[in-house]
Z-matrix of the N, CA and C atoms (Angstrom, degrees):
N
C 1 1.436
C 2 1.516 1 111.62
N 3 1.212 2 104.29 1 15.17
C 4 1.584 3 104.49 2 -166.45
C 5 1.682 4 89.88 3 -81.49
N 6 1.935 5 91.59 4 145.69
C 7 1.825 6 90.48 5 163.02
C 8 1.872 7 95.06 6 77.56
N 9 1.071 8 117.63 7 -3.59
C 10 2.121 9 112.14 8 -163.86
C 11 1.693 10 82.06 9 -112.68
N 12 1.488 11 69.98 10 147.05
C 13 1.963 12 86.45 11 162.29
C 14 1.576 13 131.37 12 -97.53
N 15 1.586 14 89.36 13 17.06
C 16 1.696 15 110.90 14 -165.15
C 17 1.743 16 93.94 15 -56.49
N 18 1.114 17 96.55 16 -61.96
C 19 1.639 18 106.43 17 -164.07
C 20 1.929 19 106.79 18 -46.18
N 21 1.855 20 103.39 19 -51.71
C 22 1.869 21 99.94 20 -174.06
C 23 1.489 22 85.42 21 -81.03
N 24 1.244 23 156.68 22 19.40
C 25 1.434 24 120.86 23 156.10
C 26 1.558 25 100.37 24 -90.29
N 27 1.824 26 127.99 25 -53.64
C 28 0.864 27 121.83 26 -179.84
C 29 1.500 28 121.03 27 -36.89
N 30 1.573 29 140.84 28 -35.13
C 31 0.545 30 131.38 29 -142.30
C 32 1.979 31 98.80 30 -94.01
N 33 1.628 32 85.84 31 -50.51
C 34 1.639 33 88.62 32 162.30
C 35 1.193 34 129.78 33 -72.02
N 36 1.414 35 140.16 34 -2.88
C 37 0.999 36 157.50 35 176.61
C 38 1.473 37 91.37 36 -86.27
N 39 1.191 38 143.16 37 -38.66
C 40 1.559 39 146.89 38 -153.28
C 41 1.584 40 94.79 39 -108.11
N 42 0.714 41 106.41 40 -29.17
C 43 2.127 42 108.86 41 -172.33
C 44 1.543 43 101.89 42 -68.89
N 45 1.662 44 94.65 43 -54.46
C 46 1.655 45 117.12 44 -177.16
C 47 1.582 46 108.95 45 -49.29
N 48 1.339 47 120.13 46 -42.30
C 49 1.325 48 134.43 47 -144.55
C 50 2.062 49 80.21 48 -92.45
N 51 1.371 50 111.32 49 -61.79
C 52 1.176 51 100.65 50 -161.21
C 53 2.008 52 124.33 51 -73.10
N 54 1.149 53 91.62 52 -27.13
C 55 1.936 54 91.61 53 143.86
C 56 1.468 55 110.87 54 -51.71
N 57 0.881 56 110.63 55 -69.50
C 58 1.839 57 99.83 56 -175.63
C 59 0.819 58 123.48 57 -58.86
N 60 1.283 59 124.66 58 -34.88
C 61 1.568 60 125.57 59 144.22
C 62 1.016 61 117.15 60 -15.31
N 63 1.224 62 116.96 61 -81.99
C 64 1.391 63 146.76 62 -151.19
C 65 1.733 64 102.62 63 -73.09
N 66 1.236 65 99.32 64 -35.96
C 67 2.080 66 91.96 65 -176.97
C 68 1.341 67 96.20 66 -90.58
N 69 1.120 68 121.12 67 -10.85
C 70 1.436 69 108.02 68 -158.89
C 71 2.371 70 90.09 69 -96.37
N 72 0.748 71 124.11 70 -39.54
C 73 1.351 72 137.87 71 155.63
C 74 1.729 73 104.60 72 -36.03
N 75 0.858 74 95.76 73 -60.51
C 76 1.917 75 113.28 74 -168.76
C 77 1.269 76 96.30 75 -62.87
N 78 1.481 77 129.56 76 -59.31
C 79 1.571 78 125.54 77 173.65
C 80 1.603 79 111.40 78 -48.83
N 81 1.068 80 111.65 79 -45.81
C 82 1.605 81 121.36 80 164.82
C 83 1.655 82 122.63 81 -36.46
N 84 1.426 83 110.79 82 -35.40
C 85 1.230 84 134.00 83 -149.06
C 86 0.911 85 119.61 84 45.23
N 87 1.403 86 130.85 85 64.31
C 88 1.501 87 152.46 86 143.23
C 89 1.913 88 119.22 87 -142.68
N 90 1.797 89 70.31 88 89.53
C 91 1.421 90 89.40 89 177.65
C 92 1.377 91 106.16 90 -93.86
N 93 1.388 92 134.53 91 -3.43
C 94 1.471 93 113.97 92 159.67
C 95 1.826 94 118.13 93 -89.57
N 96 0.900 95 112.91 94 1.95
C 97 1.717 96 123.31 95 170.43
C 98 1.841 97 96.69 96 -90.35
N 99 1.431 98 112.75 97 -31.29
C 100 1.675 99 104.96 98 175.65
C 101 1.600 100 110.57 99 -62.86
N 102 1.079 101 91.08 100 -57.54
C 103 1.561 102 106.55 101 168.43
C 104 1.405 103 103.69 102 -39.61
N 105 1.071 104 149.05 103 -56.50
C 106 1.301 105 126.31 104 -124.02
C 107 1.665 106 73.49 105 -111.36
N 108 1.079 107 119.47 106 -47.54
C 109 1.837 108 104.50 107 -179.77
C 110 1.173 109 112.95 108 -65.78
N 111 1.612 110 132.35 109 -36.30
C 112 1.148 111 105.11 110 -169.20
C 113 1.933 112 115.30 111 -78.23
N 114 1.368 113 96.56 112 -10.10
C 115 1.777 114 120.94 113 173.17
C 116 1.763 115 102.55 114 -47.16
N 117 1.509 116 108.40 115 -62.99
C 118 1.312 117 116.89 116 178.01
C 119 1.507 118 131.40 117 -57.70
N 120 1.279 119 97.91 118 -36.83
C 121 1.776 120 122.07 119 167.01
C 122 1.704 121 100.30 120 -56.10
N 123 0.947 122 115.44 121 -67.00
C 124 1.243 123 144.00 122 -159.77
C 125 1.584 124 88.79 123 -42.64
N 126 1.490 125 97.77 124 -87.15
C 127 1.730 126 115.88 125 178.64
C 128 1.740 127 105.48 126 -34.51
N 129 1.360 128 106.18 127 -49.53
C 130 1.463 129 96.80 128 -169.20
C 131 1.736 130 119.33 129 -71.66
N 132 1.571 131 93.14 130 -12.57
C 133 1.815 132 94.40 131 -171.83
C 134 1.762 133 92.85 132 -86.26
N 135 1.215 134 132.35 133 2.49
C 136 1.438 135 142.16 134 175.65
C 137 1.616 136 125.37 135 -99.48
N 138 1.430 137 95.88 136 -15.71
C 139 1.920 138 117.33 137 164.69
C 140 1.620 139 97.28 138 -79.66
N 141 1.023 140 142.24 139 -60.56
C 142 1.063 141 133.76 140 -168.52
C 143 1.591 142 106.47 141 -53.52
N 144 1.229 143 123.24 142 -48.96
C 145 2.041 144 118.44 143 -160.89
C 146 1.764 145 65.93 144 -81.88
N 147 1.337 146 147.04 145 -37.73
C 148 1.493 147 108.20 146 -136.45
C 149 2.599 148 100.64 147 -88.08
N 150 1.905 149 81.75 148 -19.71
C 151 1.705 150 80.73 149 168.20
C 152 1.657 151 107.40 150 -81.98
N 153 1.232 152 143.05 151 -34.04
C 154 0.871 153 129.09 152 -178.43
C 155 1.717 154 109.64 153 -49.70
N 156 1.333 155 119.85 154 -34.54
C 157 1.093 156 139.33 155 -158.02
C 158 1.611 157 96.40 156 -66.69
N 159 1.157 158 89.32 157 -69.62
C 160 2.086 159 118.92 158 160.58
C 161 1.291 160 109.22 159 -30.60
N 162 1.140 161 132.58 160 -46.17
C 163 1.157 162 131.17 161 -179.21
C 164 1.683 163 116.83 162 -73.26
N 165 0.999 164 123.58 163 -64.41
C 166 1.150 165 141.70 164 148.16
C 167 1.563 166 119.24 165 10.08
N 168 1.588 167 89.70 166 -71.91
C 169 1.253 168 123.86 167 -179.17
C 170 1.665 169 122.80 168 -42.13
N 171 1.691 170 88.99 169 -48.47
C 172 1.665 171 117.97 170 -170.13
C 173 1.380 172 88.25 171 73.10
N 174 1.913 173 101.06 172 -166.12
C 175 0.849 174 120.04 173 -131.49
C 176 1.397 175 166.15 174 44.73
N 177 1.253 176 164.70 175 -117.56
C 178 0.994 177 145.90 176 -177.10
C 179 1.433 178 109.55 177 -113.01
N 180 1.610 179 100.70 178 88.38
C 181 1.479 180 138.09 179 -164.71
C 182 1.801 181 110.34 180 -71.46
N 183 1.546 182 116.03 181 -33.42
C 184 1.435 183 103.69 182 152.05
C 185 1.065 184 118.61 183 -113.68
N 186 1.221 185 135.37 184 37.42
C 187 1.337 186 127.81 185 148.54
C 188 1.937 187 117.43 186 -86.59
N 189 1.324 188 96.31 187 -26.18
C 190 1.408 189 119.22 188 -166.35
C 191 1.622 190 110.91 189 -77.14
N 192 1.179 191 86.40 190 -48.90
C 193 1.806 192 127.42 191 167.88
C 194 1.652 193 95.19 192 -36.90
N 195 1.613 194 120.99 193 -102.31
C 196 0.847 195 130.76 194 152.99
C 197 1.503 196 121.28 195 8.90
N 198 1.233 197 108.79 196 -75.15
C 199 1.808 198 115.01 197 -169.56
C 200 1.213 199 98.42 198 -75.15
N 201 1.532 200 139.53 199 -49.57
C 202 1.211 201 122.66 200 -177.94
C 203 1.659 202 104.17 201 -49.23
N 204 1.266 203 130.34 202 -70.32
C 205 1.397 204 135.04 203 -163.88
C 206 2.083 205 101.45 204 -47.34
N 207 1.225 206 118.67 205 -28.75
C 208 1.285 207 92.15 206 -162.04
C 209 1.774 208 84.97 207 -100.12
N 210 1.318 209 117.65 208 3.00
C 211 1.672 210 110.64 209 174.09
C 212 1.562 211 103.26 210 -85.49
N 213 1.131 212 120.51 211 -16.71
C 214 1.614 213 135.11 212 -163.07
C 215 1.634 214 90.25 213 -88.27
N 216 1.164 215 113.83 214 -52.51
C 217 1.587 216 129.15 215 -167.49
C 218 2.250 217 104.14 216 -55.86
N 219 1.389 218 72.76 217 -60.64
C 220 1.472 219 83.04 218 -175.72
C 221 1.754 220 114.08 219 -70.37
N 222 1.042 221 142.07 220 -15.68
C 223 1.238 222 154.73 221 142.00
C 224 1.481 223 116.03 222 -44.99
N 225 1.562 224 111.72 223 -69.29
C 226 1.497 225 113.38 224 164.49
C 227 1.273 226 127.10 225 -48.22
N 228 1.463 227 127.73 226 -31.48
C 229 1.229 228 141.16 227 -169.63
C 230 1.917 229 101.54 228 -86.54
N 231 1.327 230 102.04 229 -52.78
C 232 1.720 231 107.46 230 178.06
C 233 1.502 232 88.08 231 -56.40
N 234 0.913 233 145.49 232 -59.73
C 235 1.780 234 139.33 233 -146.39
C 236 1.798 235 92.64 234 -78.29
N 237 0.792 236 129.11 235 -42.97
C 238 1.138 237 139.37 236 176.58
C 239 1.833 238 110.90 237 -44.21
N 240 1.465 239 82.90 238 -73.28
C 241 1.468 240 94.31 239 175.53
C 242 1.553 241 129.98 240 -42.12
N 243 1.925 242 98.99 241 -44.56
C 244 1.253 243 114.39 242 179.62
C 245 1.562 244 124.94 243 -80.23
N 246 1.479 245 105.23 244 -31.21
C 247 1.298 246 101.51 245 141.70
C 248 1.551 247 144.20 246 -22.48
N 249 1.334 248 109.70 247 -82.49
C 250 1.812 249 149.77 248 166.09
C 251 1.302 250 114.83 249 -152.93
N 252 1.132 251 118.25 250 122.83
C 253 1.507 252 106.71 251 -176.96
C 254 1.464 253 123.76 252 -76.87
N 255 1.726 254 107.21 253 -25.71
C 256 1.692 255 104.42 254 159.25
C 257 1.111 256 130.81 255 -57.51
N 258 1.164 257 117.50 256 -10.46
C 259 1.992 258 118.37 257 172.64
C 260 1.583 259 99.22 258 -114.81
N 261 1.267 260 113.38 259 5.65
C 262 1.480 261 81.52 260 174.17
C 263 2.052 262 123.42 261 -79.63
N 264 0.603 263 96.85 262 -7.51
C 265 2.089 264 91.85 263 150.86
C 266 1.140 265 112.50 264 -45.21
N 267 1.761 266 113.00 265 -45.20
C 268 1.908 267 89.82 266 -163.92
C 269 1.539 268 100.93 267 -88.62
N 270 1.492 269 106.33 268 13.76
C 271 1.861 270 94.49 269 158.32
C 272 1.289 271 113.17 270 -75.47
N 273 1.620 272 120.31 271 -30.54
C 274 1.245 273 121.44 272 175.84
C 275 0.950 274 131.13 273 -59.21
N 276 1.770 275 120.02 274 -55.50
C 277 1.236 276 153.80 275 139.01
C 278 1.970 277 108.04 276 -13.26
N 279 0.801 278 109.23 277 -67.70
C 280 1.521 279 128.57 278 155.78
C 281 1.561 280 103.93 279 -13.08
N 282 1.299 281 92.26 280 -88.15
C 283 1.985 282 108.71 281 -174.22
C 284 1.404 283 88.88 282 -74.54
N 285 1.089 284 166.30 283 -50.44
C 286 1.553 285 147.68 284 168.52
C 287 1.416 286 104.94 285 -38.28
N 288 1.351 287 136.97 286 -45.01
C 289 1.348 288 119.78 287 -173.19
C 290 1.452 289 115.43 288 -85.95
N 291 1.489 290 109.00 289 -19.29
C 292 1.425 291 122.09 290 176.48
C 293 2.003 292 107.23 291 -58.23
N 294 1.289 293 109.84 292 -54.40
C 295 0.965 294 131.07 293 173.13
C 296 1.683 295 107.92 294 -43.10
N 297 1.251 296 108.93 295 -58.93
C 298 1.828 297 111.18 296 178.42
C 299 1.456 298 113.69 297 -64.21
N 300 1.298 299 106.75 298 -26.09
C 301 1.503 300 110.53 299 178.66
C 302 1.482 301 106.71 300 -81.16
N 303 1.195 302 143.83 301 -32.82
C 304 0.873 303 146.35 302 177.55
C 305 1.641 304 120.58 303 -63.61
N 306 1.082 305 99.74 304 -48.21
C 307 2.135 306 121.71 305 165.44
C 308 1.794 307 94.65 306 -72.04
N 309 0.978 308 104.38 307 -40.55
C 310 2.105 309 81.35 308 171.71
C 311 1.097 310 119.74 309 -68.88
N 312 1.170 311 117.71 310 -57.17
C 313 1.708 312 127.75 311 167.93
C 314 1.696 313 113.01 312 -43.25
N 315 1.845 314 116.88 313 -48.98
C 316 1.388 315 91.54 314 161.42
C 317 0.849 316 146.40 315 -90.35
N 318 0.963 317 124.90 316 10.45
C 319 2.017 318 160.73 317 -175.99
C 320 1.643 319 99.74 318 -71.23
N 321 2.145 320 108.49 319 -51.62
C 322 1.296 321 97.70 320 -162.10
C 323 1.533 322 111.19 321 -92.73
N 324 1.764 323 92.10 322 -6.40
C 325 1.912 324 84.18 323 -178.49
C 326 1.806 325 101.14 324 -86.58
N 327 1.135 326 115.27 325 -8.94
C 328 1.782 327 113.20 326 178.52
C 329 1.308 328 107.46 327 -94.31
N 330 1.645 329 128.63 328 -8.71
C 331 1.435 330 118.40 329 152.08
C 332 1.637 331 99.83 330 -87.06
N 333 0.848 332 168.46 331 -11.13
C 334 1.224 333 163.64 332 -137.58
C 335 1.686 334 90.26 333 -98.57
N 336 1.942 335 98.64 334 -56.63
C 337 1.597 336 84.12 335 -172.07
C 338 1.126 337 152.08 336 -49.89
């Protein structure tokens, strides 16, 4: 990902996503389930700059990989929890979609080439 814009689109791509989330929840009247997705969005549009970072770095790129995602996981899930703990999934849910957005975005700049 070095040199890619995967990581600053994900991230704005993930910011964008989790406002809408979040109002679109709130019209719902469940603004603590907005919260808790746009929490996960949030976190996940912040995995992307933090592997690019990882990458960078070198070294042991899935091991690192790995621990960041289940430190990301467990963060989303505590915020979740502390939130309401019945919505905390869509913190998970959240960084799960962050994650797909992130593989679309690099999917379309590696067909691009």
């Amino acid at each position: 990902m070095s040199g890619s814009k995967v990581p600053r689109q994900t991230a704005a791509v993930c910011s964008v996503a989790a406002l809408v989330a979040f109002l679109a929840l709130v019209g719902y009247g469940q603004p603590r389930a907005g919260i808790s997705l746009a929490v996960g969005l949030a976190i996940g549009g912040v995995n992307g700059l933090l592997a690019a970072r990882t990458h960078e770095l070198g070294g042991a790129f899935r091991f690192l990989s790995l621990a960041r995602i289940g430190l990301l996981s467990v963060v989303a899930l505590a915020a979740g929890v502390l939130l309401q703990p019945s919505t905390a999934w869509l913190s998970l849910l959240g960084l799960a979609l962050s994650q797909f957005l992130m593989s679309a975005l690099a999917a379309r700049e590696v067909l691009r080439r």
